[in-house]
ZADO-1210 file (C-alpha; in nm, 4 decimals, padded with zeros to 6 digits):
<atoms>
<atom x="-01.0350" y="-00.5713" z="-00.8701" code="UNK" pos="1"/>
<atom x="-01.3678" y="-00.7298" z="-00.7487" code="UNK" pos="2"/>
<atom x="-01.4926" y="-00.3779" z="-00.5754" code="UNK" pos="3"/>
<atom x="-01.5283" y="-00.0346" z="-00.6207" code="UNK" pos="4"/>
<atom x="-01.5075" y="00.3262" z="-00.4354" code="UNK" pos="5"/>
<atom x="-01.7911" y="00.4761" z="-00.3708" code="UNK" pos="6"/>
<atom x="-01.8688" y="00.8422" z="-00.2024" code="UNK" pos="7"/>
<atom x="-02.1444" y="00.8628" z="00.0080" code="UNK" pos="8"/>
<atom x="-02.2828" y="01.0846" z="00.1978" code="UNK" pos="9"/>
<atom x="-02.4849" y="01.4333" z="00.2547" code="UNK" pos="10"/>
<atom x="-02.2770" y="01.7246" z="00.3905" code="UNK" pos="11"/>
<atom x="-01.9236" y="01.5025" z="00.4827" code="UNK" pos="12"/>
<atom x="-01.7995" y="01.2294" z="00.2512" code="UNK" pos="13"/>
<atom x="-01.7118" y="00.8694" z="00.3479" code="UNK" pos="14"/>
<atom x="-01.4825" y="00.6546" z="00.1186" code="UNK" pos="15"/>
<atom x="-01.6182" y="00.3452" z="00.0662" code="UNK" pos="16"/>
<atom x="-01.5142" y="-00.0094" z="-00.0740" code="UNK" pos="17"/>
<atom x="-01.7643" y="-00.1717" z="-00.1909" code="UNK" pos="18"/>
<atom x="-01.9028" y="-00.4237" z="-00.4900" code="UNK" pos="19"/>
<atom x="-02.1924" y="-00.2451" z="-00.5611" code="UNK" pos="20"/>
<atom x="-02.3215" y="00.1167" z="-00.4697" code="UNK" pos="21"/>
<atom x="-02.6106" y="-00.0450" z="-00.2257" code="UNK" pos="22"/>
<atom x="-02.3718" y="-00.2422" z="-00.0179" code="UNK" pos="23"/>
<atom x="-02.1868" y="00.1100" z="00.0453" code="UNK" pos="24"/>
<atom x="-02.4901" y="00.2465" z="00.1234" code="UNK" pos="25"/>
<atom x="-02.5654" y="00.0234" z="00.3984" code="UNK" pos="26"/>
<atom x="-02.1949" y="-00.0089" z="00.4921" code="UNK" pos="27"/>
<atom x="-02.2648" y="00.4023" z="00.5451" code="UNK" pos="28"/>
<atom x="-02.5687" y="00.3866" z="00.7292" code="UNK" pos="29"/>
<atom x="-02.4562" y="00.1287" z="00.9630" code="UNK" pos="30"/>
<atom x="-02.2517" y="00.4004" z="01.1542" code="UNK" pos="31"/>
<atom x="-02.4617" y="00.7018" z="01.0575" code="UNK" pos="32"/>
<atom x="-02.7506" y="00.8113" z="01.2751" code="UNK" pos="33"/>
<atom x="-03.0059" y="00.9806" z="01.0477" code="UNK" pos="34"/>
<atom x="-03.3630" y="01.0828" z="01.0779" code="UNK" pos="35"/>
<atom x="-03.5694" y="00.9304" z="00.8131" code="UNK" pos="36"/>
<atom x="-03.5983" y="01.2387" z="00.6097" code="UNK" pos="37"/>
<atom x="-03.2618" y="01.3334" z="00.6019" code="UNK" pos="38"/>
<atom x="-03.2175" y="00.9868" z="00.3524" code="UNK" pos="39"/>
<atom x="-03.3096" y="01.1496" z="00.0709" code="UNK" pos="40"/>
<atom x="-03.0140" y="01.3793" z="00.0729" code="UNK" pos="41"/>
<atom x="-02.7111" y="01.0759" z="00.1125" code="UNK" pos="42"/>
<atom x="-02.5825" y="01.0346" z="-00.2528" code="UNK" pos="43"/>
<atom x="-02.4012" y="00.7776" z="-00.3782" code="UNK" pos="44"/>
<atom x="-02.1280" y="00.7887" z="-00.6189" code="UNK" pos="45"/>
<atom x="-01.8793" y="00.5504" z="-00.8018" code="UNK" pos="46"/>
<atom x="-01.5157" y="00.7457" z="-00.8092" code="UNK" pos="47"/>
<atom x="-01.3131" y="00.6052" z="-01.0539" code="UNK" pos="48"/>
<atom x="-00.9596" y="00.4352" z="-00.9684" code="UNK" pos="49"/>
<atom x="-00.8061" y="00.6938" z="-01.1826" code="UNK" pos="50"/>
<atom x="-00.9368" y="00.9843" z="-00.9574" code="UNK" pos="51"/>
<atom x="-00.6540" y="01.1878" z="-00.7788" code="UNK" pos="52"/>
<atom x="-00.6999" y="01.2812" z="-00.4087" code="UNK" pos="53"/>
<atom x="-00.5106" y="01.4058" z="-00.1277" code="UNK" pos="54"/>
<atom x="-00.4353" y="01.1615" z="00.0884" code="UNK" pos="55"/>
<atom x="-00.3295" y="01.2610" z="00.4989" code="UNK" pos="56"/>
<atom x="-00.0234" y="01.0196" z="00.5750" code="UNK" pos="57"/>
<atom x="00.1205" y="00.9180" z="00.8931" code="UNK" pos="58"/>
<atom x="00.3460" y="01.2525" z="00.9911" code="UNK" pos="59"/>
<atom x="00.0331" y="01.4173" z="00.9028" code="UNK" pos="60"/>
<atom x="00.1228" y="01.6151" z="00.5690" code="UNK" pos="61"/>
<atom x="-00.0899" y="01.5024" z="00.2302" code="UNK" pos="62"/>
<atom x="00.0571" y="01.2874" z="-00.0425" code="UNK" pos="63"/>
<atom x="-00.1671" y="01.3372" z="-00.3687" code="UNK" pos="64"/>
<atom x="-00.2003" y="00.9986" z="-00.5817" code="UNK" pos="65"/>
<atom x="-00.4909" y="00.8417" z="-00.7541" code="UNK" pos="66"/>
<atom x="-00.6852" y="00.5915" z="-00.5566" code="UNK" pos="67"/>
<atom x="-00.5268" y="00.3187" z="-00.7548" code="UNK" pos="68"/>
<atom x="-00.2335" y="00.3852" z="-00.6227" code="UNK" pos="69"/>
<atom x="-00.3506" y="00.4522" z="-00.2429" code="UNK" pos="70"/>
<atom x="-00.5055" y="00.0804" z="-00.2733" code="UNK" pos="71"/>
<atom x="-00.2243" y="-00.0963" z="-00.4724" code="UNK" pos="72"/>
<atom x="-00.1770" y="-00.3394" z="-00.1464" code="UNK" pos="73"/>
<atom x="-00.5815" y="-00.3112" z="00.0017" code="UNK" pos="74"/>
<atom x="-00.7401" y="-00.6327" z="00.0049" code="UNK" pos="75"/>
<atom x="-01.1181" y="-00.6205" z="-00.0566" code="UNK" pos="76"/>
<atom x="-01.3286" y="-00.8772" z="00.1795" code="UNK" pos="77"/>
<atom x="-01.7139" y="-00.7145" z="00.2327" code="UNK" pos="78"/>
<atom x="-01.7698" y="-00.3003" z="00.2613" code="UNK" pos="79"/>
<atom x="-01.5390" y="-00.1188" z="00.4024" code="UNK" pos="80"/>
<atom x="-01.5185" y="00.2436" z="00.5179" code="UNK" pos="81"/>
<atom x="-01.1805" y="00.3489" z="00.3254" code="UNK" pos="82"/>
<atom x="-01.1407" y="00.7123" z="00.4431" code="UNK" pos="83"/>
<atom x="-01.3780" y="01.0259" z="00.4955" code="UNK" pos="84"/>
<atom x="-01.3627" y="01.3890" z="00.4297" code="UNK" pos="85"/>
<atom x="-01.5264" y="01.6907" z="00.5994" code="UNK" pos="86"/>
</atoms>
């Protein structure tokens, strides 16, 4: 895999595919409206592949799988917001 997942974010979570932790960063703030001091509070953080989440599928129940598995057919091109959480 040439990417990673990355959280980001303050107080909700985005999912992010990325190569490095500053391109999901930007990918992040392209969409987000922040004042400038509420910057300092966005984290970053690389999950690892192996991580289990819960995943919302399309009749709207959760399947729980790692994100390996949730990505097995995702094609990385440039950032991408993968999925959020509240």
């Amino acid at each position: 895999m040439n990417y990673k997942v990355f959280s980001v974010g303050p107080d909700w979570v985005e999912y992010i595919a990325a190569e490095t932790a500053e391109e999901a960063l930007a990918e992040h703030l392209r969409r987000a409206d922040y004042k400038e001091h509420e910057l300092q509070d966005i984290t970053v953080e690389e999950i690892p592949f192996e991580t289990e989440y819960r995943f919302e599928n399309e009749q709207g129940t959760f399947d729980e799988m790692t994100f390996a598995e949730w990505l097995k057919d995702f094609k990385y091109e440039k950032p991408k917001l993968l999925c959020w959480q509240d």
